[in-house]
C-alpha positions in Angstrom: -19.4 19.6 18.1 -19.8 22.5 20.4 -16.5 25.1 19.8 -15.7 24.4 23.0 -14.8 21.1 22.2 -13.2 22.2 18.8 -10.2 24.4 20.5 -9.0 26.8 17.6 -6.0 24.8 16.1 -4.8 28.4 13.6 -1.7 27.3 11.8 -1.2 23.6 12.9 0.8 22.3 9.7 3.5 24.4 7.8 4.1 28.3 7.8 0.8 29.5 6.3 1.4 33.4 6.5 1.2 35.4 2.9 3.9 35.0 1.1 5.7 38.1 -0.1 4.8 37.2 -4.0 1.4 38.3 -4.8 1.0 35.5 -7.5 -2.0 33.8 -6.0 -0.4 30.5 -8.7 1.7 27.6 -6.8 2.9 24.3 -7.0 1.4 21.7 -4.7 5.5 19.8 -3.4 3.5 17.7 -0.5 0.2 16.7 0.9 -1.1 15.5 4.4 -3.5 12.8 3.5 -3.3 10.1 6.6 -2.5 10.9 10.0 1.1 8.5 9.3 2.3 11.9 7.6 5.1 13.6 9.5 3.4 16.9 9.8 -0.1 15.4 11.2 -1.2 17.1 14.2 -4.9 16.3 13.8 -8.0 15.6 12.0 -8.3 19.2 11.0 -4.6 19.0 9.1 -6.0 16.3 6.2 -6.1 17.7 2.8 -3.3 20.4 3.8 -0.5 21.0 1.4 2.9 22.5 1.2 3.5 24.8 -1.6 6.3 26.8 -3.8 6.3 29.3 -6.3 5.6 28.1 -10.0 8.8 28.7 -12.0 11.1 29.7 -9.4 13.4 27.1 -7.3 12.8 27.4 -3.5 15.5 25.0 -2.3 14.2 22.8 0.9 15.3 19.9 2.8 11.5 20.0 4.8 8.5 20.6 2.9 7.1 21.0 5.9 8.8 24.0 6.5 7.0 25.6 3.5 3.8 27.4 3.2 0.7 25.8 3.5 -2.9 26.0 2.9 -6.2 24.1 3.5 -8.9 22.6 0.9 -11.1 25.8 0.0 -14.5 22.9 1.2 -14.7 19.7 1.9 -18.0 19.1 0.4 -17.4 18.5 -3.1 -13.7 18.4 -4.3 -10.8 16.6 -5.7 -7.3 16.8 -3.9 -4.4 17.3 -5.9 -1.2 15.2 -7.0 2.2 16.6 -6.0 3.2 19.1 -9.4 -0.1 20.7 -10.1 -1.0 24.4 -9.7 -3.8 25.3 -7.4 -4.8 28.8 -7.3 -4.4 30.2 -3.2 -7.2 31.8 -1.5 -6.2 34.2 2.1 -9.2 34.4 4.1 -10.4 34.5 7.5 -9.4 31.2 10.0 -11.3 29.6 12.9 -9.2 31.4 15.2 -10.8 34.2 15.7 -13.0 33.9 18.8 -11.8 36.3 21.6 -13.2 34.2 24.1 -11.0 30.8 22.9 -7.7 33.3 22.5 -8.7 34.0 19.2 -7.7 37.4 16.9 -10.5 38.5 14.8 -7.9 39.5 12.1 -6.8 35.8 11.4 -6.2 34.5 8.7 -5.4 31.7 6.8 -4.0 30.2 3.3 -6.8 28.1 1.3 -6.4 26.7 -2.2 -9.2 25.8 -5.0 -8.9 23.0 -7.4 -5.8 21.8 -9.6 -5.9 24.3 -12.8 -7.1 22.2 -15.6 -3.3 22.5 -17.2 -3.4 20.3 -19.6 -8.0 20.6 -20.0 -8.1 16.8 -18.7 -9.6 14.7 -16.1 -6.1 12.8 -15.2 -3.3 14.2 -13.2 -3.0 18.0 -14.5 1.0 18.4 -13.2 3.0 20.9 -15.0 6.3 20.4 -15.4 9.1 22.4 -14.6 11.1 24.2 -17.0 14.4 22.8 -18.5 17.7 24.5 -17.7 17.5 27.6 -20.7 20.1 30.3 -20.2 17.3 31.9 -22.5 14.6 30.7 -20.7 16.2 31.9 -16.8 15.8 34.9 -16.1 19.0 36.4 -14.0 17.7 36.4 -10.9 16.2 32.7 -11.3 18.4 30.2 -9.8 18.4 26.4 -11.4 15.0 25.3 -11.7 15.2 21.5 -11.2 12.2 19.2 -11.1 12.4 15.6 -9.2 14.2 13.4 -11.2 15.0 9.5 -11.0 18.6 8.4 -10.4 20.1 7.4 -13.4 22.5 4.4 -12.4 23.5 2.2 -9.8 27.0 0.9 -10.1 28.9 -2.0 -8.0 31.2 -4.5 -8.9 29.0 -7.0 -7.5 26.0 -7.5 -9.8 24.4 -8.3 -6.8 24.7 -5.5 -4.5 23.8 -2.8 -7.4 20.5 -4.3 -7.8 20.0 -3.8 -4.1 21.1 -0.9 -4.6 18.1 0.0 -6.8 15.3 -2.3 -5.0 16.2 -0.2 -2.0 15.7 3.4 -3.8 12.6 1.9 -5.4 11.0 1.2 -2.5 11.8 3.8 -0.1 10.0 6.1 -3.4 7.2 4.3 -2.2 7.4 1.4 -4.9 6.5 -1.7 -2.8 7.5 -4.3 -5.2 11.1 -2.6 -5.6 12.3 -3.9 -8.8 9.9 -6.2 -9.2 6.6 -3.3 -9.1 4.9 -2.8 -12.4 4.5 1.1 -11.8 8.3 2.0 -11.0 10.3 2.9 -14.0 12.7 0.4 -15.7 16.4 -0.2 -15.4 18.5 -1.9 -17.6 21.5 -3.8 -16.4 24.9 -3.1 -18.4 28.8 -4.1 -17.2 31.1 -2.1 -17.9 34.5 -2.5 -19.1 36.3 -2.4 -15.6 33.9 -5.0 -14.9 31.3 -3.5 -12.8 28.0 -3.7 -12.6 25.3 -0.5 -13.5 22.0 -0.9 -13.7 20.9 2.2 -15.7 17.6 4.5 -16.0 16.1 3.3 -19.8 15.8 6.4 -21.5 12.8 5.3 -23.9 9.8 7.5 -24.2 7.2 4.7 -22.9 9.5 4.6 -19.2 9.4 8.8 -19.3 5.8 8.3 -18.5 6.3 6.0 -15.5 9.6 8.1 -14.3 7.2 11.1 -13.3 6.2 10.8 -9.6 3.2 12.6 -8.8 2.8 11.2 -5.5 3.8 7.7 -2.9 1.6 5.6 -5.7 -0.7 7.1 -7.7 0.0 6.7 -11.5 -1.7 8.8 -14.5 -3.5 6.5 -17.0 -2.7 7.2 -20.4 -5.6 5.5 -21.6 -8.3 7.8 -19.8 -10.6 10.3 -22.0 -12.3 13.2 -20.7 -16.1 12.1 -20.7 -17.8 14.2 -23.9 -20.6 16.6 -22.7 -23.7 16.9 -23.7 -26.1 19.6 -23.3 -27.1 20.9 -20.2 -24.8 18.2 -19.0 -23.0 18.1 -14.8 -20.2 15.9 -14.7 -17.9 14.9 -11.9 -14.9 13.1 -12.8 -12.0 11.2 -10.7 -8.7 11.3 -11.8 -8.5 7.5 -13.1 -12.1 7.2 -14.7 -14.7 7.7 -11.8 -17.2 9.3 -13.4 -21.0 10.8 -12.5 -23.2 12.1 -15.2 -26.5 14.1 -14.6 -28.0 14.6 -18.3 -30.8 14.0 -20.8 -31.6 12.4 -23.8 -30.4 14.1 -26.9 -31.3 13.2 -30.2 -30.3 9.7 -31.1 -26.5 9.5 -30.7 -26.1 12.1 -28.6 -24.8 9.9 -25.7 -24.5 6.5 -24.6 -28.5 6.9 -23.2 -30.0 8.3 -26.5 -31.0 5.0 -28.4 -34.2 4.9 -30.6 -35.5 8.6 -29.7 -38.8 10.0 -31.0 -41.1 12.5 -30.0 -44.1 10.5 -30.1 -45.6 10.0 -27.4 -46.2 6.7 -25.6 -44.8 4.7 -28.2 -42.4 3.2 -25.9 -39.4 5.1 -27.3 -37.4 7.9 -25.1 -38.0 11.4 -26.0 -35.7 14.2 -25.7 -35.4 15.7 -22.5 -36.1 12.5 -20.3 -33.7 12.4 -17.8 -31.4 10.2 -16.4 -28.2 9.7 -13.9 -25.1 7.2 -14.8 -22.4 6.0 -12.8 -19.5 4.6 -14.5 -15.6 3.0 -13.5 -14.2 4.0 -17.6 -11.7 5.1 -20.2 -13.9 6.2 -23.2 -14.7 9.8 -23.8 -19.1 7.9 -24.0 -19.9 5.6 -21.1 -20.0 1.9 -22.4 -22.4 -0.2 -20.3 -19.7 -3.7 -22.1 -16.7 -2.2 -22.0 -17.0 -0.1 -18.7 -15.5 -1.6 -15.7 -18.5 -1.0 -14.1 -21.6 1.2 -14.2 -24.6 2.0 -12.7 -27.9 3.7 -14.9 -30.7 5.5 -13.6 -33.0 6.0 -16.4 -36.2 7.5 -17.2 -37.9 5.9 -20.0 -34.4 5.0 -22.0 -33.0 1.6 -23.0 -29.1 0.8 -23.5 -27.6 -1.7 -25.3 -26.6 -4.8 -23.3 -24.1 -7.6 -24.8 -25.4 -10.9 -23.3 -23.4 -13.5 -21.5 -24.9 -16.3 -24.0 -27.7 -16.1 -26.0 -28.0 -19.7 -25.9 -31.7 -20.5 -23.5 -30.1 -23.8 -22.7 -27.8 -21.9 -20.6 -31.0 -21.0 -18.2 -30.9 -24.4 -17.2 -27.1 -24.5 -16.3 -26.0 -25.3 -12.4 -23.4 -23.9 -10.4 -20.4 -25.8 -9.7 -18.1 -24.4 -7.1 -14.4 -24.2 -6.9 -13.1 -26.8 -4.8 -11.1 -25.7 -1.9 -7.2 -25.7 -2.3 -6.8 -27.5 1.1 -8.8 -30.5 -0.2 -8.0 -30.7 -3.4 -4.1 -31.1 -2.0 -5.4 -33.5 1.0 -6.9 -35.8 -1.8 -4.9 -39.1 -2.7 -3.6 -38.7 -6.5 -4.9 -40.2 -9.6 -3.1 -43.7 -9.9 -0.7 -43.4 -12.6 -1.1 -45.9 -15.5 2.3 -46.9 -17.1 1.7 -46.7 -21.0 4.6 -47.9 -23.4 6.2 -44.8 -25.3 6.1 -45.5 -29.3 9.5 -46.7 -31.1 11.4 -43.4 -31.6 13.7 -43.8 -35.1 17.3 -42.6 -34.8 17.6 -39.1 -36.0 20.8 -38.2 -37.6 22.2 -34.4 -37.5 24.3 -33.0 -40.2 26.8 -31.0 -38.0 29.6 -28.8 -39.9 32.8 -27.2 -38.4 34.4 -24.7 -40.0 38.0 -23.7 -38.4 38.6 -21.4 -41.3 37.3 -18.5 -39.5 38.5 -16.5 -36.2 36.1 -15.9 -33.4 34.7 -12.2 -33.2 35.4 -10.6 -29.8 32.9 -7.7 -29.6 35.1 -4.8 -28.4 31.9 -2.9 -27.2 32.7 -2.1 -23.5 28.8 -1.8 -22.5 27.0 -5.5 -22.4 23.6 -5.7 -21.8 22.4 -8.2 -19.5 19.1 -10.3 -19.3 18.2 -9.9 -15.8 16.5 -12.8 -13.7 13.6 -11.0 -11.5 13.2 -12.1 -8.1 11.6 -10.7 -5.0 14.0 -8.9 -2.1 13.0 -8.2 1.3 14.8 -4.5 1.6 15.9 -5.5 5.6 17.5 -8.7 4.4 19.1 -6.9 1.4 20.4 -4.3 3.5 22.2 -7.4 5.9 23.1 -9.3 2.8 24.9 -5.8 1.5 26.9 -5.4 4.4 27.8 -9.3 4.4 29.0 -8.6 0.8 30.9 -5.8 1.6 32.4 -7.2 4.8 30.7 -5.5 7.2 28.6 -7.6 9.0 30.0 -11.1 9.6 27.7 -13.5 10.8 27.4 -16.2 13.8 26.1 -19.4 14.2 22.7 -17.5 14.9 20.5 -15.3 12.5 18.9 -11.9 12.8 15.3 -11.7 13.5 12.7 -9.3 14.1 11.1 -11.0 16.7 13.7 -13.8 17.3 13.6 -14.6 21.2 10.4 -13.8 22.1 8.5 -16.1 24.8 4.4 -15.2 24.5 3.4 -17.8 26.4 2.2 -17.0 29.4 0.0 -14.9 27.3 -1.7 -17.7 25.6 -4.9 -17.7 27.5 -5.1 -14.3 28.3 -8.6 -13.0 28.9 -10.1 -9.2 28.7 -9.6 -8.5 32.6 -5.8 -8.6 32.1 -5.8 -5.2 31.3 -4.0 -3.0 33.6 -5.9 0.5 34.4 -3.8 3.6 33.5 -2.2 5.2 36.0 -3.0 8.1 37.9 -2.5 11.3 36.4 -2.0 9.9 33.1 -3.8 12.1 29.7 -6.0 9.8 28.4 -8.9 10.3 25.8 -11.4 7.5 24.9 -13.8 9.2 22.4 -14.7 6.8 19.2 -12.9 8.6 16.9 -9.3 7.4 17.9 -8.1 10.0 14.7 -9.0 13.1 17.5 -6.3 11.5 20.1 -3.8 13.8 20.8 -0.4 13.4 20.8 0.6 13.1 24.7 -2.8 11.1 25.4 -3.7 7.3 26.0 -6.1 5.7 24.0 -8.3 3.8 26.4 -11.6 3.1 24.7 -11.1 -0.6 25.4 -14.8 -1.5 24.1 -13.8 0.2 20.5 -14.3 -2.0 18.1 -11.6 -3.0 15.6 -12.7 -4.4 11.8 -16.1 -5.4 11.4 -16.0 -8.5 13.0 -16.4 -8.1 16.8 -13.0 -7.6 17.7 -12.0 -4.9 20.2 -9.1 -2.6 21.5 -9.6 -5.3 25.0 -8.8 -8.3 22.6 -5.3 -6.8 21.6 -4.2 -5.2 24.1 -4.8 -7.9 27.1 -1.8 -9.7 28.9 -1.5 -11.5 31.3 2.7 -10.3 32.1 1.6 -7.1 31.8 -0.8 -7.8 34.3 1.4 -9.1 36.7 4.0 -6.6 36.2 1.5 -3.7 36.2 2.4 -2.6 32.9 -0.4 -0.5 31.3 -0.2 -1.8 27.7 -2.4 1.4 25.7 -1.9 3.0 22.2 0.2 6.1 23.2 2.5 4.6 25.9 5.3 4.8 23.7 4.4 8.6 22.1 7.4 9.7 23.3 9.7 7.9 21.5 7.9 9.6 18.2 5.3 10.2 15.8 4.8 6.2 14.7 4.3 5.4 18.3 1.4 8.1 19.2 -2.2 6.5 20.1 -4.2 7.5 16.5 -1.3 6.2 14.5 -1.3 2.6 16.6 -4.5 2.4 16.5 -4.9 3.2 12.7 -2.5 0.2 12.4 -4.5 -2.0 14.5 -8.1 -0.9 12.8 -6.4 -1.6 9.6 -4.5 -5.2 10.6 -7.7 -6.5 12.3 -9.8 -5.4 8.9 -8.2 -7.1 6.2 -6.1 -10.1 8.3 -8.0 -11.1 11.4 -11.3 -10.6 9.4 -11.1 -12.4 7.1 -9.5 -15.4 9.0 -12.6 -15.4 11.2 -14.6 -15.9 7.9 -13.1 -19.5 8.2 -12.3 -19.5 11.9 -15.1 -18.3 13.8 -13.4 -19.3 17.5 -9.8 -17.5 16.2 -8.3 -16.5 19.9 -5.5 -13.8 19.9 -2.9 -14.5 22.2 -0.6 -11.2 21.6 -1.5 -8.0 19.4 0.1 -4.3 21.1 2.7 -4.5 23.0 4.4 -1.3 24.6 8.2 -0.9 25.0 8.1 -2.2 29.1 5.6 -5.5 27.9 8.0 -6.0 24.9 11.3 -6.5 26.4 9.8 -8.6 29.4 8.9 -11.1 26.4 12.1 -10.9 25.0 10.7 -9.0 21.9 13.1 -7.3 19.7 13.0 -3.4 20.0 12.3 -3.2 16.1 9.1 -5.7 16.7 5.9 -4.9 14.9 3.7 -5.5 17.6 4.9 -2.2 19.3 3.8 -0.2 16.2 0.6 -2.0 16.7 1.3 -4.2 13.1 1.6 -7.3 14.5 -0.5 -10.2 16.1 -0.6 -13.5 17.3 -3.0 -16.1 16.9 -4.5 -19.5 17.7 -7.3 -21.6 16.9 -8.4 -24.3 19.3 -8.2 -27.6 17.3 -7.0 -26.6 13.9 -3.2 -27.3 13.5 -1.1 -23.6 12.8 0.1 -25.5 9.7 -3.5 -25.6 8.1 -3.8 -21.6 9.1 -0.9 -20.1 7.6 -1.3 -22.8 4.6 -4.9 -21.1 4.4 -3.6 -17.3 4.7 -1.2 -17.4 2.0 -3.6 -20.0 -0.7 -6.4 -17.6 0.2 -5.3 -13.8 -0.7 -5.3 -12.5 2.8 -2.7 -9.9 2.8 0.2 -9.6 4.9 3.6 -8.2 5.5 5.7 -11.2 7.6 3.8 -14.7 8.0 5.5 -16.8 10.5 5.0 -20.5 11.6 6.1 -20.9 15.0 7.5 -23.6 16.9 5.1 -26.5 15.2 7.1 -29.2 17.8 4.9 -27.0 20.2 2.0 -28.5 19.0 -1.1 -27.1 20.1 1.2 -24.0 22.2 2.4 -23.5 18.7 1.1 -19.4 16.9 1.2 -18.0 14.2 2.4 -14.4 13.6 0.7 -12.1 11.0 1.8 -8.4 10.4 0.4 -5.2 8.1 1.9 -2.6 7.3 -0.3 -0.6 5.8 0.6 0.1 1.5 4.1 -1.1 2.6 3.2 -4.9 2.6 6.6 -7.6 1.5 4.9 -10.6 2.0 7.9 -13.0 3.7 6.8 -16.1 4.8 9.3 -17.5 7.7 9.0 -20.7 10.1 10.4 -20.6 13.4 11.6 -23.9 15.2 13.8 -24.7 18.1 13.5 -28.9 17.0 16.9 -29.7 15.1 15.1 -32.4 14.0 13.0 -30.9 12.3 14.5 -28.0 11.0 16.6 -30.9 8.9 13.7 -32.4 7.7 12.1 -29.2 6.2 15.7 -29.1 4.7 16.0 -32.0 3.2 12.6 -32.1 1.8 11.6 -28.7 0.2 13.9 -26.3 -2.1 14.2 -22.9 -0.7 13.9 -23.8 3.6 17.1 -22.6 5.1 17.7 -22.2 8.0 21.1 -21.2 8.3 21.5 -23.0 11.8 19.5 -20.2 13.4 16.0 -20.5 14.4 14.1 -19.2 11.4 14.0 -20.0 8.0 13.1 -16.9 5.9 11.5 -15.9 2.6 10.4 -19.5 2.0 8.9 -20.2 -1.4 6.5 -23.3 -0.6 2.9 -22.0 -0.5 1.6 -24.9 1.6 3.8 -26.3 4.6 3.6 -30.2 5.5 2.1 -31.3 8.8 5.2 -31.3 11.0 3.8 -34.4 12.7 4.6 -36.5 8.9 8.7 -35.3 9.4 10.1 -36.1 12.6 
């Protein structure tokens, strides 16, 4: 890219400029790795990170606000985790060209590689010191790492543990309670009778109560790989290993096996070289217990556990899993009444003894088994505010996209697309990332996933092309960050990718009859303001001939992520959709059916556990995993 093209961006995240203490040591507090961050400008702002001093408390409410500094290169290197120390580099920026308004003086903050803290491969984070009267020195104010909250308390048992799914997940824990990585709570009452559900102190949660980023976690079980001599290793920070090295003597490393120096004798001689790639814990690669490997060798063997060693098992066939929708359409087994055996009369010898007072235990903290079950954090919000009085509910039920009417976009073909206006910044380059903030995205031929689709296939209307609504990523940019062109259009790459590609797998003529829709095309459908399909999350779908029944019953039996699944209007028939959002690492997969028929709403009712629709329109968080054919209710 010519530098004309490649305007001099100088400071574009954060307050880079030196800071006054020479100590070149700091503390990485935040890092910009997707354009969704709040402090992404462009492409040329991933990898920056916000630092403080190590030692001393900078109090902030913005990291942001603090000083930054760019990856030293890009060619080989790891980023860091939020709590280790990089060393910070000032040297010259790319804006110093006088003829692009540069200042040959620039420059700019750069930082190397985490300091290997703790001389391991995993998360190197140092943590901060405790409050020491003899540790501080006077002019140190309290130096407080992040810390978990240590209780939630309520008098409802109920709205506590809200309490806490909510805090879990806006951590970045997408599972709330529920997630395996998010550190453990244990649920006491009190003796006023509330309810606290309180951090477990035990050494084994320590290690899951220190957040070194939105998810990553440090594995306890990873070694550093051993070196050999002359050895070049590159290592990931969860067991991603590359080895360039040679054959040692035998046992040297896992390639040295059987060596001699004689030569042609079929055996590996020192010095023959070879290159593995491994997915490990163990301080040696392990070609069995490695997760996966790769080996490029010279004239070495390794040692391979077989699968059997049985020859018969050459001659074995493959028999494939049946597929869950047949195996559920098939008529059951006929069940054969067989007599049960005689039982004999079993007498228990049962002994009261009134002699002796019952023991009240006057301890005023009980510990409570806790039941686990999944909470949608909007509905848990609602449900708090019902609990606490409020939000009082009507006849009618919230929704997210309750009241839409996408109808008259069913149909819809790639010439309803309205043209942007005159005048209006638009930028249609490949690389949808380079968009900038104030710009339309109107690549239309950009392709989407892998599979064919395009921007045309999601963003075509035909009400916004009668009303002339221009319906681009970017419309909405104004209304803030989420809204811009690259991060709608990241959403959409990412939805299409791993939910409308895969469906296509199975559905090869999949139509979509709604995907973006901007703020104007939104509310003329009746679309809530909150909808997904603004943020570019969201689409609806169709395929000619299949019932919507048999797709979502295919989505959810077949791994295909999502975060809200909804059946909509079935008594439609074949005008019936279904709806399928992403958000991207945020995912609560809540399955919901929509339906107008009263009918039929009573009939889902009355025969499955867990349908309620509440005498609203939608029935949310159902727990079925396959929904009947409408048609076999009503």
């Amino acid at each position: 890219m010519s530098l004309k093209k490649n305007p001099n961006q100088g400071k574009s995240a954060g307050n880079s400029g030196n800071p006054k203490n020479q100590n070149s040591t700091k503390r990485v507090v935040d890092i910009i790795l997707s354009p969704n961050h709040q402090a992404y400008n462009s492409p040329e702002d991933i990898g920056t990170i916000f630092f403080v001093e190590v030692g001393f408390n900078q109090d902030y409410t913005d990291s942001t606000a603090l000083p930054s500094a760019k990856p030293l290169n890009k060619n080989n290197f790891t980023y860091p985790t939020i709590g280790e120390l990089v060393q910070i580099v000032e040297s010259t920026s790319n804006d110093v060209y006088n003829d692009l308004e540069g200042d040959i003086s620039a420059t700019t903050n750069y930082y190397t590689p985490a300091i290997n803290v703790h001389n391991n491969t995993a998360s190197n984070a140092l943590p901060l010191e405790k409050d020491s009267k003899k540790l501080r020195s006077k002019r140190e104010s309290n130096v407080k790492a992040f810390e978990f909250k240590k209780e939630f308390k309520s008098p409802s048992r109920e709205t506590a543990r809200k309490q806490l799914d909510n805090y879990l997940r806006n951590l970045g824990y997408t599972s709330g309670v529920n997630d395996s990585n998010a550190p453990l709570y244990e649920l006491f009452q009190s003796a006023d009778g509330s309810y606290v559900f309180r951090l477990d102190d035990s050494k084994d949660n320590e290690q899951v109560a220190v957040k070194l980023g939105n998810y990553f976690k440090e594995n306890p079980e990873l070694s550093p790989l051993t070196p050999s001599e002359g050895d070049s290793i590159m290592e990931g920070k969860n067991g991603q290993r590359i080895r360039f090295t040679t054959t040692g003597p035998t046992g040297t490393n896992a390639i040295s096996n059987n060596v001699t120096d004689t030569p042609d004798d079929g055996n590996p001689s020192i010095g023959d070289k070879a290159m593995v790639l491994s997915l490990g814990n163990g301080s040696q690669e392990n070609v069995t217990n490695d997760a996966a490997s790769i080996y490029m060798l010279e004239n070495q063997s390794i040692p391979i556990d077989a699968t059997s060693t049985n020859i018969d098992s050459l001659n074995s066939t493959y028999t494939p899993l049946p597929k869950p929708l047949e195996t559920i359409s098939k008529k059951p087994a006929a069940i054969i009444p067989q007599s049960k055996p005689e039982q004999k009369l079993q007498i228990q010898d049962i002994q009261f003894n009134f002699g002796n007072k019952e023991v009240v235990d006057s301890n005023p903290m009980t510990k409570i088994t806790q039941s686990v079950e999944e909470t949608d954090p909007v509905f848990a919000a609602l449900d708090e505010a019902q609990d606490e009085g409020l939000l009082i509910y009507s006849s009618s039920t919230y929704s997210i996209d309750e009241g839409e009417d996408v109808r008259a976009d069913q149909g819809s073909d790639e010439g309803a697309i309205v043209n942007p206006a005159v005048g209006s910044v638009i930028f249609n380059d490949a690389d949808y990332i380079n968009t900038p903030k104030d710009s339309l995205y109107t690549a239309t031929g950009r392709g989407l996933g892998n599979k064919g689709i395009t921007l045309a296939t999601v963003i075509k209307s035909n009400t916004a092309k009668d009303l002339g609504i221009q319906n681009f990523p970017g419309v909405d940019a104004s209304e803030g960050h989420n809204y811009t062109a690259a991060v709608v259009m990241f959403n959409l790459d990412r939805l299409v990718a791993y939910c409308i590609d895969p469906l296509l797998d199975r559905y090869p003529n999949l139509g979509i009859t709604s995907g973006l829709r901007i703020s104007k095309l939104n509310k003329a459908v009746g679309g809530a303001q909150t909808s997904e399909h603004r943020l570019g999350r969201a689409i609806d779908l169709q395929v000619p001939g299949v019932p919507t029944y048999e797709i979502f019953n295919y989505i959810v039996n077949n791994n295909i992520p999502y975060n809200q699944l909804i059946w909509e209007f079935p008594e439609r028939g074949n005008r019936s959709w279904i709806h399928i959002s992403y958000h991207d690492g945020n995912n609560k997969f809540n399955r919901t059916i929509a339906s107008a028929n009263s009918a039929l709403k009573k009939a889902l009712e009355d025969s499955y556990n867990g349908i309620n629709f509440n005498g609203g329109t939608y029935a949310r968080n159902i727990e079925i995993t396959n929904v009947p054919d409408h048609t076999t209710l009503t």
